[in-house]
N, CA, C and O atoms as CSV, one atom per row, in Angstrom:
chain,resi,resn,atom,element,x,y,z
A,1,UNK,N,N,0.842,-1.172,0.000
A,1,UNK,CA,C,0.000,0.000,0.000
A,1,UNK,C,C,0.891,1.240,0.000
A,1,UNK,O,O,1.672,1.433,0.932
A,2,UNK,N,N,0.775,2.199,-1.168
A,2,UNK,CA,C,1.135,3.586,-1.257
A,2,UNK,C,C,1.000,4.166,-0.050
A,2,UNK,O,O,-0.077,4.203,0.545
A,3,UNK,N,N,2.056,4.645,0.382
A,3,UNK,CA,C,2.033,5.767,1.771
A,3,UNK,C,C,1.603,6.729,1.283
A,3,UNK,O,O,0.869,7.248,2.124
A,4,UNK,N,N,1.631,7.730,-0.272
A,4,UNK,CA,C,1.078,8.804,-0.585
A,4,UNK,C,C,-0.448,9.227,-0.721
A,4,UNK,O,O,-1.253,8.322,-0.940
A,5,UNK,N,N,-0.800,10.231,-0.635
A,5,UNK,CA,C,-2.252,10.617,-1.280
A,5,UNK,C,C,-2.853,9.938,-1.809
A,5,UNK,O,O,-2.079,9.117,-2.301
A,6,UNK,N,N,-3.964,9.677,-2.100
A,6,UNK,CA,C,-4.547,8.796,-2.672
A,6,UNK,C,C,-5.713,8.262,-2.012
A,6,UNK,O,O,-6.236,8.887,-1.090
A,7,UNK,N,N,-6.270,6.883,-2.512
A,7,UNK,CA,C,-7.666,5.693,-2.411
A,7,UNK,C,C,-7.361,4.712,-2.432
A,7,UNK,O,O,-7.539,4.120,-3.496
A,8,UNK,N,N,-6.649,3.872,-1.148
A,8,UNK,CA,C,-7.031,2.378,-1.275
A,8,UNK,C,C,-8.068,1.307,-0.968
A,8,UNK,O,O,-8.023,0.817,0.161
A,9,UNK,N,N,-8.792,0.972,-1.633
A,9,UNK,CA,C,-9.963,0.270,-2.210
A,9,UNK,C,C,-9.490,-1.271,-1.696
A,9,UNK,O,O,-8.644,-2.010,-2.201
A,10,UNK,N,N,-10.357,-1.491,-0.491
A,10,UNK,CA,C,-10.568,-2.894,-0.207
A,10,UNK,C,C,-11.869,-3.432,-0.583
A,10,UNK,O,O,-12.786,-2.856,0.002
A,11,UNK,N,N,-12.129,-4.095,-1.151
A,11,UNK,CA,C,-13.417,-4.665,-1.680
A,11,UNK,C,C,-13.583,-6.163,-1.434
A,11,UNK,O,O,-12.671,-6.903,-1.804
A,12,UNK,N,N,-15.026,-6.852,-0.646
A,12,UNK,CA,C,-14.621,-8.201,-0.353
A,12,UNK,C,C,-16.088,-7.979,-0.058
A,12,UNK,O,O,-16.824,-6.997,-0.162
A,13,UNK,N,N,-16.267,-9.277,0.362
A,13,UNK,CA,C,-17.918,-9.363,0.848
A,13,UNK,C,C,-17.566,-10.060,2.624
A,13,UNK,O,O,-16.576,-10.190,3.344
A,14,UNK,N,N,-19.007,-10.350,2.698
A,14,UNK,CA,C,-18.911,-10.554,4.167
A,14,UNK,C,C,-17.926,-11.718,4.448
A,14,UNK,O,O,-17.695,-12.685,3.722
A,15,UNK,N,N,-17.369,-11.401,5.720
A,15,UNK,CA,C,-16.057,-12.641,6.502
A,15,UNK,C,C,-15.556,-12.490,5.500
A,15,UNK,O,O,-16.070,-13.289,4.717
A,16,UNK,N,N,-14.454,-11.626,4.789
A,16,UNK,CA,C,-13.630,-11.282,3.863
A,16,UNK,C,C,-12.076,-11.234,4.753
A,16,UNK,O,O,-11.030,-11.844,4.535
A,17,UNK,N,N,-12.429,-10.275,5.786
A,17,UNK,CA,C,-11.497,-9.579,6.539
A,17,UNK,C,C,-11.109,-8.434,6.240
A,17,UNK,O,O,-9.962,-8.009,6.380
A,18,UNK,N,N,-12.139,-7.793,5.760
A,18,UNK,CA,C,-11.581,-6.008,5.834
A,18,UNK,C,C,-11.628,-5.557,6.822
A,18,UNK,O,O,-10.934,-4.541,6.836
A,19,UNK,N,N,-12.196,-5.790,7.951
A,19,UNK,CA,C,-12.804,-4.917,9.017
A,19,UNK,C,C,-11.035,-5.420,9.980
A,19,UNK,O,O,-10.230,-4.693,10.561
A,20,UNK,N,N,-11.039,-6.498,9.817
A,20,UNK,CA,C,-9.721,-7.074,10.935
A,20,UNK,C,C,-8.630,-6.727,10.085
A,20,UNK,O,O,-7.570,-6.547,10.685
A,21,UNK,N,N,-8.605,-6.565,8.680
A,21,UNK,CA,C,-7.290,-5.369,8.236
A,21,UNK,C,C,-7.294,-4.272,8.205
A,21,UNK,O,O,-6.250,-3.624,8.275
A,22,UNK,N,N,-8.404,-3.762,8.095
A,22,UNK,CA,C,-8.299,-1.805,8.592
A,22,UNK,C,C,-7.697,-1.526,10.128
A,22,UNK,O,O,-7.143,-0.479,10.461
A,23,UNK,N,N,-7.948,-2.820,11.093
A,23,UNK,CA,C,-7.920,-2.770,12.525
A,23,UNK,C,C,-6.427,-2.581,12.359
A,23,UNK,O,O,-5.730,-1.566,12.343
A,24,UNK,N,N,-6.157,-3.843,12.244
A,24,UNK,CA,C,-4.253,-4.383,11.545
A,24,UNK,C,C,-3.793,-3.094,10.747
A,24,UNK,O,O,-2.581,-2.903,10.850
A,25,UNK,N,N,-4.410,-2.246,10.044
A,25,UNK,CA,C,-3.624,-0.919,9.693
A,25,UNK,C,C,-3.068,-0.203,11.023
A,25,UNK,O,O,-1.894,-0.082,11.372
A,26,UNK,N,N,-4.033,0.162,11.556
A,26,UNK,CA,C,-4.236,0.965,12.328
A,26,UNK,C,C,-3.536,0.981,13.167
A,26,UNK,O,O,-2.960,2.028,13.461
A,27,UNK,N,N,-3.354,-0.050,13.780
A,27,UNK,CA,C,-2.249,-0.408,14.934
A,27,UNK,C,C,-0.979,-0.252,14.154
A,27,UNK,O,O,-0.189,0.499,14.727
A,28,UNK,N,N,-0.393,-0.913,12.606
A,28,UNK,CA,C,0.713,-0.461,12.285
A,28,UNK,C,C,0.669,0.876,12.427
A,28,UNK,O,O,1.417,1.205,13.347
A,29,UNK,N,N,0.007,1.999,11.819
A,29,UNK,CA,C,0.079,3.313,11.249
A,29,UNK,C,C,0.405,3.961,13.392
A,29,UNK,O,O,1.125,4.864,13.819
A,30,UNK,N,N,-0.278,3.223,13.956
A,30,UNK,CA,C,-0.346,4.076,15.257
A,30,UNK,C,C,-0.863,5.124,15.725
A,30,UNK,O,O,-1.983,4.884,16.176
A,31,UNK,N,N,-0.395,6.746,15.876
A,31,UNK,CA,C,-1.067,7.729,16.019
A,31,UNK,C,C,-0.939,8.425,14.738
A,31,UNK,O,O,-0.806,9.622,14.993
A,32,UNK,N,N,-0.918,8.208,13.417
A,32,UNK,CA,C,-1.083,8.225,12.296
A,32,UNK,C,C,-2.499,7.650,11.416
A,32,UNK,O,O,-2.700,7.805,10.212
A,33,UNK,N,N,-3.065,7.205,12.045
A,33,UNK,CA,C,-4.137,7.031,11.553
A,33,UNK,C,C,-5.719,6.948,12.061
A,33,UNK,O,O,-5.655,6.116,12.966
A,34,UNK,N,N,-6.875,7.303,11.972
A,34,UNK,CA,C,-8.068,7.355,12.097
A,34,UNK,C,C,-8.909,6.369,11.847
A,34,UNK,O,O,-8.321,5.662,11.028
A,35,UNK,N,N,-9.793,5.975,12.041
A,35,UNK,CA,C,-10.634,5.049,11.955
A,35,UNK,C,C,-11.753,5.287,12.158
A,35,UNK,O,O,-12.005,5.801,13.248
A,36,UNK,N,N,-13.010,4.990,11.102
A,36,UNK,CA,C,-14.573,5.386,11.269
A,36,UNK,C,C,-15.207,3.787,10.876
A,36,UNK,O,O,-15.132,3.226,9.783
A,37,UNK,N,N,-15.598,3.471,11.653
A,37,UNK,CA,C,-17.505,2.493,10.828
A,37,UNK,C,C,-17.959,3.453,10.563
A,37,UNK,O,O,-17.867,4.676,10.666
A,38,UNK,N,N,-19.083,1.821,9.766
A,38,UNK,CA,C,-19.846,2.753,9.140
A,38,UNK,C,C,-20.851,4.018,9.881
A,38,UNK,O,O,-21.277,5.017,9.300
A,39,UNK,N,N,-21.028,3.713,11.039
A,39,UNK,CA,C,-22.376,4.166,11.914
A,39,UNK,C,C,-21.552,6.132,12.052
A,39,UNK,O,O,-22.172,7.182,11.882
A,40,UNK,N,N,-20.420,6.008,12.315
A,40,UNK,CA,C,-19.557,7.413,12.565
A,40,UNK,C,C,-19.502,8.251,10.967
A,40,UNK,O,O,-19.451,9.481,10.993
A,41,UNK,N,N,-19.513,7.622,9.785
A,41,UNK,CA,C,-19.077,7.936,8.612
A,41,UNK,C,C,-19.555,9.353,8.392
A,41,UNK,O,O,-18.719,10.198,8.074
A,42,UNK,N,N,-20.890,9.707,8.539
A,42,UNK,CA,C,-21.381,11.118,7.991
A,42,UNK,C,C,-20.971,11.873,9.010
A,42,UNK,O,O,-20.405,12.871,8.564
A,43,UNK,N,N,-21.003,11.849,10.399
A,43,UNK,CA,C,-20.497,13.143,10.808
A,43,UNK,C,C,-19.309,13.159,10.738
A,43,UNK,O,O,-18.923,14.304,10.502
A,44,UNK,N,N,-18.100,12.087,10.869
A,44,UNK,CA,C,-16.767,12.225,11.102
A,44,UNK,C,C,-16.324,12.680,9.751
A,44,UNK,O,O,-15.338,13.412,9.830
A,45,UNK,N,N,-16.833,12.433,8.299
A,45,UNK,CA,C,-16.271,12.588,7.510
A,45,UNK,C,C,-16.458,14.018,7.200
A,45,UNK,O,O,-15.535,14.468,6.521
A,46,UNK,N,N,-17.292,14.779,7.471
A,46,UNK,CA,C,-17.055,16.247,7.781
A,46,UNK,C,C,-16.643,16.965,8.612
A,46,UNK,O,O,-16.326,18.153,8.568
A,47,UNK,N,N,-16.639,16.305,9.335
A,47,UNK,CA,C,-14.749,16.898,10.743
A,47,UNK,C,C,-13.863,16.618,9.852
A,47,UNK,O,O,-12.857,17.327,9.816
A,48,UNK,N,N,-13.968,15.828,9.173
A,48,UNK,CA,C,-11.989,15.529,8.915
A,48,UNK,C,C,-11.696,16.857,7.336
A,48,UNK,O,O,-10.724,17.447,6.864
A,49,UNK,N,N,-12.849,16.791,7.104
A,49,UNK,CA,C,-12.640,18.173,5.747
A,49,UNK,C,C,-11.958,19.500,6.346
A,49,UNK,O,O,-11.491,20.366,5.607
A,50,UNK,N,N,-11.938,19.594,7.874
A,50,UNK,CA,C,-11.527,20.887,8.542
A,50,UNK,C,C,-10.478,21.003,8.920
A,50,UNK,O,O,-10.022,22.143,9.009
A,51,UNK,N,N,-9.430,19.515,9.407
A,51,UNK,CA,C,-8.613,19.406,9.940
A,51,UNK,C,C,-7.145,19.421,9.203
A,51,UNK,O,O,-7.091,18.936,8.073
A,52,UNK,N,N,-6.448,19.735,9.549
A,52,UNK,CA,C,-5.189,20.255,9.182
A,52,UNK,C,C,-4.411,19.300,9.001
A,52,UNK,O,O,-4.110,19.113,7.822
A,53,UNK,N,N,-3.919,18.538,9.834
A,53,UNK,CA,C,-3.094,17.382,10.407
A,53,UNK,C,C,-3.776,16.480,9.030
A,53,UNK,O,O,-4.890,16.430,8.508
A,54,UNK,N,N,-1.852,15.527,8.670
A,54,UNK,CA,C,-2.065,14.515,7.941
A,54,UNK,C,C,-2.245,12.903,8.597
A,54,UNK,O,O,-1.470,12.161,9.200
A,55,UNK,N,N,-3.268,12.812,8.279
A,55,UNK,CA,C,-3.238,10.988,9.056
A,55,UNK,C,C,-3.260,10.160,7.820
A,55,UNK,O,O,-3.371,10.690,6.715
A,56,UNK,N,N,-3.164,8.952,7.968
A,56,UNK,CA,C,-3.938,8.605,7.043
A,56,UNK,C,C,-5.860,7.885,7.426
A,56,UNK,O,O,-6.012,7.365,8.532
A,57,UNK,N,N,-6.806,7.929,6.689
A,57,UNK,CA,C,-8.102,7.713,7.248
A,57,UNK,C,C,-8.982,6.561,6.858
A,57,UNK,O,O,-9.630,6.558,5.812
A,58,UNK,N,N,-8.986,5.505,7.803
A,58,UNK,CA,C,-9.080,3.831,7.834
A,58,UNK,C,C,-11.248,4.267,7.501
A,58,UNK,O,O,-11.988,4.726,8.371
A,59,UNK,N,N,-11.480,4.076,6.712
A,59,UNK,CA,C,-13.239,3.984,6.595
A,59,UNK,C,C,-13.551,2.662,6.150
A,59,UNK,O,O,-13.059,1.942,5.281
A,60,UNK,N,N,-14.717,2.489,7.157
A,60,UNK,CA,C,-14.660,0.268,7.087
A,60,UNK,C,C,-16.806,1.122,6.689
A,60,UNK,O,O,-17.588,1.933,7.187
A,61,UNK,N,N,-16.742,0.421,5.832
A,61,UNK,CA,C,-18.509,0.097,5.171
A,61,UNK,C,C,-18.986,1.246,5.254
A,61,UNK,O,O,-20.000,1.418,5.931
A,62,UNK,N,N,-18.237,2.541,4.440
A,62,UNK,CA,C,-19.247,3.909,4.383
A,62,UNK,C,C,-20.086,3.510,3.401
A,62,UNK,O,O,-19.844,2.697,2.509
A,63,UNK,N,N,-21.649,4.458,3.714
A,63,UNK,CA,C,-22.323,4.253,2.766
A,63,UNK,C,C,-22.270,5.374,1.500
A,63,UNK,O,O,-23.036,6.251,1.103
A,64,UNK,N,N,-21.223,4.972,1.172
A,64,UNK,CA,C,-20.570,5.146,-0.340
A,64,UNK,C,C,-21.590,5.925,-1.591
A,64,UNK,O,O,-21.185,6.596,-2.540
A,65,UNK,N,N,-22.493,5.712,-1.365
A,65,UNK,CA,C,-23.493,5.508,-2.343
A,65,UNK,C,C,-24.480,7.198,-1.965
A,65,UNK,O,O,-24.935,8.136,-2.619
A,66,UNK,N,N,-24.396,6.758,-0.469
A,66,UNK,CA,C,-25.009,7.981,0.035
A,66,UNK,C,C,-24.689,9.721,0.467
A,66,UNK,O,O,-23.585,9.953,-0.024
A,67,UNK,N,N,-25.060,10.640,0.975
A,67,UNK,CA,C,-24.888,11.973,0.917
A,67,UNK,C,C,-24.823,12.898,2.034
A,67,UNK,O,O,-25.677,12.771,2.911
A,68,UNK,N,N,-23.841,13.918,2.155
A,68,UNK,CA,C,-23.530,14.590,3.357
A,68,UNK,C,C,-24.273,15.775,2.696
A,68,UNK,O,O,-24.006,16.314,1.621
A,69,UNK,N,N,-25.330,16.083,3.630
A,69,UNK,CA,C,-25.640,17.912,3.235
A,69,UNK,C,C,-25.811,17.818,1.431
A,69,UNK,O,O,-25.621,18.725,0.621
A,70,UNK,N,N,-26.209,16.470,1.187
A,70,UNK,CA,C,-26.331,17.040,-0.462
A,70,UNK,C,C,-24.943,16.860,-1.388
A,70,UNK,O,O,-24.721,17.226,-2.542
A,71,UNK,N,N,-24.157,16.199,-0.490
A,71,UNK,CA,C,-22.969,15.955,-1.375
A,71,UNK,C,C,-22.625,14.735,-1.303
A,71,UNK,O,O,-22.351,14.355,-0.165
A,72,UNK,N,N,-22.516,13.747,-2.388
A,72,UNK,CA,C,-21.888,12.763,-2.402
A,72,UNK,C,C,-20.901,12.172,-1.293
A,72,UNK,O,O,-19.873,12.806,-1.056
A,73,UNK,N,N,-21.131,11.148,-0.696
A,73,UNK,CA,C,-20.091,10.789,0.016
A,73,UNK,C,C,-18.685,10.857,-0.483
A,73,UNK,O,O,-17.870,11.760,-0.297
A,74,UNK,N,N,-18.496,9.360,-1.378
A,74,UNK,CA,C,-17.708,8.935,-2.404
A,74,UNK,C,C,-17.203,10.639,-2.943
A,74,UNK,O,O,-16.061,10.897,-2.562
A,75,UNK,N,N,-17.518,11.167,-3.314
A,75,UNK,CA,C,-16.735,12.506,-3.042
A,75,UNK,C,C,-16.363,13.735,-2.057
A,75,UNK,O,O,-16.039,14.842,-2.489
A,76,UNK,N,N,-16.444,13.425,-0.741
A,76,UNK,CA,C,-16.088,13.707,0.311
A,76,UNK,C,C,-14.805,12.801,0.487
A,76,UNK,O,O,-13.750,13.204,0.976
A,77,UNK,N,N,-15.019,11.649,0.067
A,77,UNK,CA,C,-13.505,10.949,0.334
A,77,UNK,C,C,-13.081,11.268,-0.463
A,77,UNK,O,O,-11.936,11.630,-0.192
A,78,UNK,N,N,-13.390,11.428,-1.793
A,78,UNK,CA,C,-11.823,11.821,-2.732
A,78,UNK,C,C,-11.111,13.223,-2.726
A,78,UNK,O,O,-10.010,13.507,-3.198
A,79,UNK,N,N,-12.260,14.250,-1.896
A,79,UNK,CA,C,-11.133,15.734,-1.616
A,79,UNK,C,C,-10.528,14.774,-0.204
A,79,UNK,O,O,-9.305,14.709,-0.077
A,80,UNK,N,N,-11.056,14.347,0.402
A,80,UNK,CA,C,-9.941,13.899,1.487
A,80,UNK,C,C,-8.967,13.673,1.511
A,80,UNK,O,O,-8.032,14.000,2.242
A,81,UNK,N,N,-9.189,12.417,-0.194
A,81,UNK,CA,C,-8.002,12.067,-0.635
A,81,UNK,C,C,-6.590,13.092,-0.804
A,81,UNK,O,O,-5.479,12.989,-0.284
A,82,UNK,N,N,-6.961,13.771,-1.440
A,82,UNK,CA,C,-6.131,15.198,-2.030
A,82,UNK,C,C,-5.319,15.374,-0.657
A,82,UNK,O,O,-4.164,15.787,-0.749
A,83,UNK,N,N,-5.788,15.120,0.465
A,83,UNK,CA,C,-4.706,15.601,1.430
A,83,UNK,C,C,-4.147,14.184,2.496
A,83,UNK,O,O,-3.502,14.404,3.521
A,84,UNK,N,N,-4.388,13.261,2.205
A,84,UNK,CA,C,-3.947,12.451,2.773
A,84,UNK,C,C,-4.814,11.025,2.542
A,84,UNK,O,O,-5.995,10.924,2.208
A,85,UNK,N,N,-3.798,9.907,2.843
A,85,UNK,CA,C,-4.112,8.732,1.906
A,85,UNK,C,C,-5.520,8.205,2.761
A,85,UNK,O,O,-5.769,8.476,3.936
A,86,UNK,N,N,-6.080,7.653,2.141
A,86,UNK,CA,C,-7.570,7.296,2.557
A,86,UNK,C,C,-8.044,5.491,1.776
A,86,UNK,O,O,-8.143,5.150,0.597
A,87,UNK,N,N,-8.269,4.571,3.285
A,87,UNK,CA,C,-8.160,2.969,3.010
A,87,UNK,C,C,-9.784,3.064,3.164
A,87,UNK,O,O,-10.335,3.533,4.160
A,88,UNK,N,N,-10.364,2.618,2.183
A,88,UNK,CA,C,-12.305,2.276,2.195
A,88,UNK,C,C,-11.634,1.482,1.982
A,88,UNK,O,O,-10.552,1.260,1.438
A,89,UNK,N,N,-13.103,0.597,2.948
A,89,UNK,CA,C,-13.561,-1.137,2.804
A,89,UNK,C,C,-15.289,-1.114,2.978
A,89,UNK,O,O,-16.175,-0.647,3.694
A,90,UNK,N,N,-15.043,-2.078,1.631
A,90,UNK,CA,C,-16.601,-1.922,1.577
A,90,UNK,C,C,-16.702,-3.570,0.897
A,90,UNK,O,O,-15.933,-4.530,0.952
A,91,UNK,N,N,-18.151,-3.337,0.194
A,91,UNK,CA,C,-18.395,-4.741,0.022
A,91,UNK,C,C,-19.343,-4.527,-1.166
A,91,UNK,O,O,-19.867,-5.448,-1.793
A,92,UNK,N,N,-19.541,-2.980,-1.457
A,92,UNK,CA,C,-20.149,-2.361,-2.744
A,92,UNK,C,C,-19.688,-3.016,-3.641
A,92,UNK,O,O,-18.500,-3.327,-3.547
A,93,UNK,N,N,-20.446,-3.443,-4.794
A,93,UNK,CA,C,-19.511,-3.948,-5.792
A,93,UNK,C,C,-19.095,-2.976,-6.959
A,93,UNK,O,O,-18.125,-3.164,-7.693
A,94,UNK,N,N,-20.083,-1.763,-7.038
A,94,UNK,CA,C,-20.049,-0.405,-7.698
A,94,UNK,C,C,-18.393,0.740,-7.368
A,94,UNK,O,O,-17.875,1.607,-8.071
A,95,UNK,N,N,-18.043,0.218,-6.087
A,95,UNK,CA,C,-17.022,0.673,-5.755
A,95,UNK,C,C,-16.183,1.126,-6.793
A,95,UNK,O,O,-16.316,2.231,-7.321
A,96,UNK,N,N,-15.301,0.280,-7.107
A,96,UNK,CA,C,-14.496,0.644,-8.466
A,96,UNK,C,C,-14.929,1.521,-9.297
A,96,UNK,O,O,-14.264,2.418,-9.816
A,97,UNK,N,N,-16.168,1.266,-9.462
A,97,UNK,CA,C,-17.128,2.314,-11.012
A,97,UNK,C,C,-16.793,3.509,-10.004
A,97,UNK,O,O,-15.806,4.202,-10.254
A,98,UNK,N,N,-17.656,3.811,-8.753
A,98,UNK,CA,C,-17.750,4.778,-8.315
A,98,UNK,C,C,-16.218,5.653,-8.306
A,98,UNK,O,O,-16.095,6.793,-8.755
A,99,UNK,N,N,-14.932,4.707,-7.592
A,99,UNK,CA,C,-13.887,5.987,-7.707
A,99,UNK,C,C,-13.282,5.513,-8.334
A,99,UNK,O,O,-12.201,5.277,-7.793
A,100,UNK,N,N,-13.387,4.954,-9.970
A,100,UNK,CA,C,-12.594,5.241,-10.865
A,100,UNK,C,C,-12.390,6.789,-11.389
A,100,UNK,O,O,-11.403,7.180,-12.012
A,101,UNK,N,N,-13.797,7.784,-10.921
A,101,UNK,CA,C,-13.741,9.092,-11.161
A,101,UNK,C,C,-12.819,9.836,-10.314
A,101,UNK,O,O,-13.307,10.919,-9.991
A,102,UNK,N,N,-11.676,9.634,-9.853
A,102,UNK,CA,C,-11.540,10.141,-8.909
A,102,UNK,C,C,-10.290,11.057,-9.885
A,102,UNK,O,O,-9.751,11.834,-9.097
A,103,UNK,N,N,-9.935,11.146,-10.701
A,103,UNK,CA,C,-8.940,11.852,-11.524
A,103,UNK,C,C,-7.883,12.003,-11.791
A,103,UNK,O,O,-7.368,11.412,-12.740
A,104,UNK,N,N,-7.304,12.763,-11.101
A,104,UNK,CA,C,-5.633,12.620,-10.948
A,104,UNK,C,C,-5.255,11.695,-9.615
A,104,UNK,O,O,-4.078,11.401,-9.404
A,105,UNK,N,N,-6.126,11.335,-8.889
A,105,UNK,CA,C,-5.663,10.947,-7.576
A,105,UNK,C,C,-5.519,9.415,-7.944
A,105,UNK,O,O,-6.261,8.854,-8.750
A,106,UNK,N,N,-4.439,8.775,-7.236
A,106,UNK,CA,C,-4.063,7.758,-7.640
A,106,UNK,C,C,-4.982,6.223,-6.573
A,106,UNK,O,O,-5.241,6.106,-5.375
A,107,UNK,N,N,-5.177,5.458,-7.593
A,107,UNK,CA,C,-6.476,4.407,-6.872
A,107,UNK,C,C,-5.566,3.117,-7.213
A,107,UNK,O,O,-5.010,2.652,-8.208
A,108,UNK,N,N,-5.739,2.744,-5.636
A,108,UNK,CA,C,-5.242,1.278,-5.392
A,108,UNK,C,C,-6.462,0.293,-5.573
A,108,UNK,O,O,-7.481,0.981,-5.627
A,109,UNK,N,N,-6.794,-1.229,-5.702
A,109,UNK,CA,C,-7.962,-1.698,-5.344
A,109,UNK,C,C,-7.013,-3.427,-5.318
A,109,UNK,O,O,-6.392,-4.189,-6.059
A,110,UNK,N,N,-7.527,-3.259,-3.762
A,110,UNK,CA,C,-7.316,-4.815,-3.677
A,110,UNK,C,C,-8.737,-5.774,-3.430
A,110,UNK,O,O,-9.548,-5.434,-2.569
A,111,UNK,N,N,-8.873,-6.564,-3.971
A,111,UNK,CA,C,-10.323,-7.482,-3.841
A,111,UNK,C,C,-9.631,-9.037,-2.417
A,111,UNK,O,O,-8.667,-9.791,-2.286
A,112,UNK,N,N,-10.520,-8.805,-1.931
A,112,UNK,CA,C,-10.661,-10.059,-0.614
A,112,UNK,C,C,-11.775,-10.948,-0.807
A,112,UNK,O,O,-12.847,-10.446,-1.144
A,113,UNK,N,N,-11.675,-12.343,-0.624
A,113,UNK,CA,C,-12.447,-13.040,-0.317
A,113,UNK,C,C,-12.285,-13.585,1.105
A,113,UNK,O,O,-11.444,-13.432,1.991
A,114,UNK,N,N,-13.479,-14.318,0.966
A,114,UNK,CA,C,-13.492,-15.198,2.363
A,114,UNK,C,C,-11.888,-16.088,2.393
A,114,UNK,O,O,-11.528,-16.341,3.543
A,115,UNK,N,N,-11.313,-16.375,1.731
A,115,UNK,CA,C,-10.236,-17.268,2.215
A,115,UNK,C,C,-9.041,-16.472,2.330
A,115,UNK,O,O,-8.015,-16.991,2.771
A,116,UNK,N,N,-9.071,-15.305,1.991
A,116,UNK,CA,C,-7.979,-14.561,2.494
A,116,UNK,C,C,-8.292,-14.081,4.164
A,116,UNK,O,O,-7.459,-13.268,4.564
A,117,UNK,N,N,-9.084,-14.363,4.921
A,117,UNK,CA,C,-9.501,-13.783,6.040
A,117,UNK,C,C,-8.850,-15.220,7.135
A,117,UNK,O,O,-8.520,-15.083,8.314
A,118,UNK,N,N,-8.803,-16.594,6.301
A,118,UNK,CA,C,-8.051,-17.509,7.213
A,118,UNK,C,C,-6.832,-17.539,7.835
A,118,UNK,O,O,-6.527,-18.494,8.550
């Protein structure tokens, strides 16, 4: 995984193990990194549009699809992107479609199944 700017794209379905590798980021990254479920996603992801400080920002099952104040999620993470690297895990399968738009910003996508979680 790119330490720079950017979208890394975990995609897997249920008992995949995204949720226990965003965890496993996190603890590597240390006080370098953030972490939201899904249930935190809409308000935290508009705190973090304000904040200064580079982390990088662990999001496990945003609803991707859905809207802050009228704005696209999925594009709330990609200005995020612009300032620091940002790991979604989801289980969308639209994912990819969705931030292939993401432009100049550079998109990782790793796919998980259930047997990578053994």
């Amino acid at each position: 995984m790119d330490k720079k700017n950017g979208i890394t794209l975990i995609i897997g379905g249920n008992a995949s193990g995204k949720t226990r590798l965003l965890k496993e980021l996190r603890e590597i990254a240390g006080g370098n990194a953030e972490y939201y479920n899904y249930r935190e996603t809409e308000d935290l992801l508009a705190q973090e549009m304000d904040k200064e400080k580079f982390s990088t920002l662990l999001v496990d099952e945003p609803f991707i699809t859905g809207q802050i104040g009228g704005k696209p999620i999925a594009k709330f993470i990609m200005q995020l992107a612009k300032k620091r690297k940002v790991v979604v895990a989801t289980s969308f399968d639209g994912a990819e479609f969705l931030f292939s738009a993401a432009g100049d910003l550079k998109l990782e996508i790793f796919y998980m199944s259930y047997w990578h979680a053994r």
